[in-house]
VEXKOL-183844 format. One record per residue (C-alpha): residue number from 0; x, y, z. Coordinates in nm, 4 decimals. Example, Ala and Ser with C-alpha at 12.3 -4.5 7.8 and 13.67 -1.06 7.14 Angstrom:
BEGIN
<vexkol->0&c1->1.2300&c2->-0.4500&c3->0.7800>
<vexkol->1&c1->1.3670&c2->-0.1060&c3->0.7140>
***
This chain:
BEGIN
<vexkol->0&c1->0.1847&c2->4.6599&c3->5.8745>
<vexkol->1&c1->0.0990&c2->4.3105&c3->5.9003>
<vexkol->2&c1->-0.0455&c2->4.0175&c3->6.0881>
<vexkol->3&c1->0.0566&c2->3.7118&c3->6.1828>
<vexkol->4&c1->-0.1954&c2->3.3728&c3->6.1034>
<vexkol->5&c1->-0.0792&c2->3.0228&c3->6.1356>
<vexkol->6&c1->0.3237&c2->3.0752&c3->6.1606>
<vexkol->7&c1->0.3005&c2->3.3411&c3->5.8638>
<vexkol->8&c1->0.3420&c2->3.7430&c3->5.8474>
<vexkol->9&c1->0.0440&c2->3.8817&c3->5.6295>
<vexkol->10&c1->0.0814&c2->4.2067&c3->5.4907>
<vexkol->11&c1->-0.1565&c2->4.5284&c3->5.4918>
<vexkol->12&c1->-0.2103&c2->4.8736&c3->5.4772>
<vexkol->13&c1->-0.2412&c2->5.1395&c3->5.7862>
<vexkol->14&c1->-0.5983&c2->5.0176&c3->5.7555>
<vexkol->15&c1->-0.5581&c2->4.6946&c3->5.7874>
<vexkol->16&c1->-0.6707&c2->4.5795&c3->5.4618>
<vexkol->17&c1->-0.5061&c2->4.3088&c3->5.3042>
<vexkol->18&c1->-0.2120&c2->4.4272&c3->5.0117>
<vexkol->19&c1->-0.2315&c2->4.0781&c3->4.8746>
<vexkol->20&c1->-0.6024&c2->3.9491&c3->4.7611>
<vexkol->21&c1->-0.4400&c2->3.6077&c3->4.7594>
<vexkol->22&c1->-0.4249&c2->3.6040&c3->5.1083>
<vexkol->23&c1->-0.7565&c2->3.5985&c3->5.2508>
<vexkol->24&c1->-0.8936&c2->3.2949&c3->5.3444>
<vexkol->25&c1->-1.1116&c2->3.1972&c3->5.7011>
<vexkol->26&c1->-0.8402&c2->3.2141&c3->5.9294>
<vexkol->27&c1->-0.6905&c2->3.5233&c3->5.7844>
<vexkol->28&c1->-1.0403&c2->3.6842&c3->5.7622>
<vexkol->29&c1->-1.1175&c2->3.5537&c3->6.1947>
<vexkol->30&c1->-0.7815&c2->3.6919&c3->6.2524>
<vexkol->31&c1->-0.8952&c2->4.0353&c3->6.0680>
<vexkol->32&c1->-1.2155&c2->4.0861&c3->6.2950>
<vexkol->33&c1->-1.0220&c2->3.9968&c3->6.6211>
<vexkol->34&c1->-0.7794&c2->4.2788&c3->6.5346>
<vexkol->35&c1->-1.0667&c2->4.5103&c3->6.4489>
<vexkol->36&c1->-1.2399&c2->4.4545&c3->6.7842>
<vexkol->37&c1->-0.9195&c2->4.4595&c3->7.0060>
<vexkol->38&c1->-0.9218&c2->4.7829&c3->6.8343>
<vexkol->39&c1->-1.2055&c2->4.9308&c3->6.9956>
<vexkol->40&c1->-1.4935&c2->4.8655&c3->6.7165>
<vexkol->41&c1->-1.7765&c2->4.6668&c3->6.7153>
<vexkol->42&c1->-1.8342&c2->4.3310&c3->6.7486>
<vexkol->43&c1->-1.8467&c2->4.1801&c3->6.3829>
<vexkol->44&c1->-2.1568&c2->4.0090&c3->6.3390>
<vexkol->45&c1->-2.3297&c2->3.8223&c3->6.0998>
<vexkol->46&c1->-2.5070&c2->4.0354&c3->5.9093>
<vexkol->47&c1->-2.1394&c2->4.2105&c3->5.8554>
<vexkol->48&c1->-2.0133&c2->3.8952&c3->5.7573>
<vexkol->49&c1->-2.2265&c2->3.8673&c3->5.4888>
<vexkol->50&c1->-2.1843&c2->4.1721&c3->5.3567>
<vexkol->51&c1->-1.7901&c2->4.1161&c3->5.3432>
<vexkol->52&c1->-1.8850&c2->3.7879&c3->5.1616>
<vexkol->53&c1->-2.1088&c2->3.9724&c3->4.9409>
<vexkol->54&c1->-1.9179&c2->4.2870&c3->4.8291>
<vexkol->55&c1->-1.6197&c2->4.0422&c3->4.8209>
<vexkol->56&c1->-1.7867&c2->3.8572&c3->4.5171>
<vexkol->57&c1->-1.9248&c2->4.1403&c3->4.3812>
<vexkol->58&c1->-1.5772&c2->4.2589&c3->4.3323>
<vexkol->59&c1->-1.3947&c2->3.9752&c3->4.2194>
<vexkol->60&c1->-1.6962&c2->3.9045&c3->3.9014>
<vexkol->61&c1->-1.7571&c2->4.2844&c3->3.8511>
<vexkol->62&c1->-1.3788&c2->4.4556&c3->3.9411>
<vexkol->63&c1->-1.5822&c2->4.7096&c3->4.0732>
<vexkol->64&c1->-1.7628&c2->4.7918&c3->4.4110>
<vexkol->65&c1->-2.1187&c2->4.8076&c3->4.4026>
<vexkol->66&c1->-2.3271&c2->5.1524&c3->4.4093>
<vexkol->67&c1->-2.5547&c2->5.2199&c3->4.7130>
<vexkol->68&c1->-2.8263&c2->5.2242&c3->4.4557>
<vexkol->69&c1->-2.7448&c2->4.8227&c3->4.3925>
<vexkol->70&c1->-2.6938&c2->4.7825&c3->4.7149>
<vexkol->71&c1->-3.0544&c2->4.9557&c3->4.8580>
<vexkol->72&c1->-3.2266&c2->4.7680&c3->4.4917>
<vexkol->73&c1->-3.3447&c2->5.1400&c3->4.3687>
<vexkol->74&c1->-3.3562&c2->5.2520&c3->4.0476>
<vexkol->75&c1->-3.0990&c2->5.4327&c3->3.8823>
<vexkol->76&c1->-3.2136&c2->5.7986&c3->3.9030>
<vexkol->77&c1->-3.3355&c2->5.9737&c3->3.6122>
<vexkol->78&c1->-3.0684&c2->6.1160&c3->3.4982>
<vexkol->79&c1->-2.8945&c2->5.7957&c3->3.5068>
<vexkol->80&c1->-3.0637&c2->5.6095&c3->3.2780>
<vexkol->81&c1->-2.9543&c2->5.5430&c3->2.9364>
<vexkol->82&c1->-3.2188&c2->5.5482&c3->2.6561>
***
């Protein structure tokens, strides 16, 4: 699948998500939401913005997604914790 932004085809999955990291800039990332509401979901606002920013640069210092837990600021549970 793909999309098409400023004259050029950008690829991604059967979700929609980009295959190519190097891709995503504003324009791609406007053209992303439009697609997602034409598809019958929400309206993206703000709020979700920022947490597309956020887990975005999360991801790219950490290579990893981060936990609920990180995301709600709890504790790690008990069992969790390293002594």
């Amino acid at each position: 699948m793909s999309i098409e932004v400023n004259g050029k085809n950008i690829e991604t999955d059967e979700e929609d998500y980009l295959l190519n990291l190097e891709d995503r800039n504003d324009q791609v990332c406007t053209a992303l939401i439009k697609q997602h509401e034409a598809d019958g979901h929400k309206p993206v606002n703000e709020i979700a913005c920022g947490l597309i920013d956020y887990f975005r640069a999360y991801y790219l210092e950490n290579q990893v997604h981060p936990s609920m837990l990180k995301l709600a600021g709890l504790p790690k549970p008990v069992n969790e914790v390293q002594s």
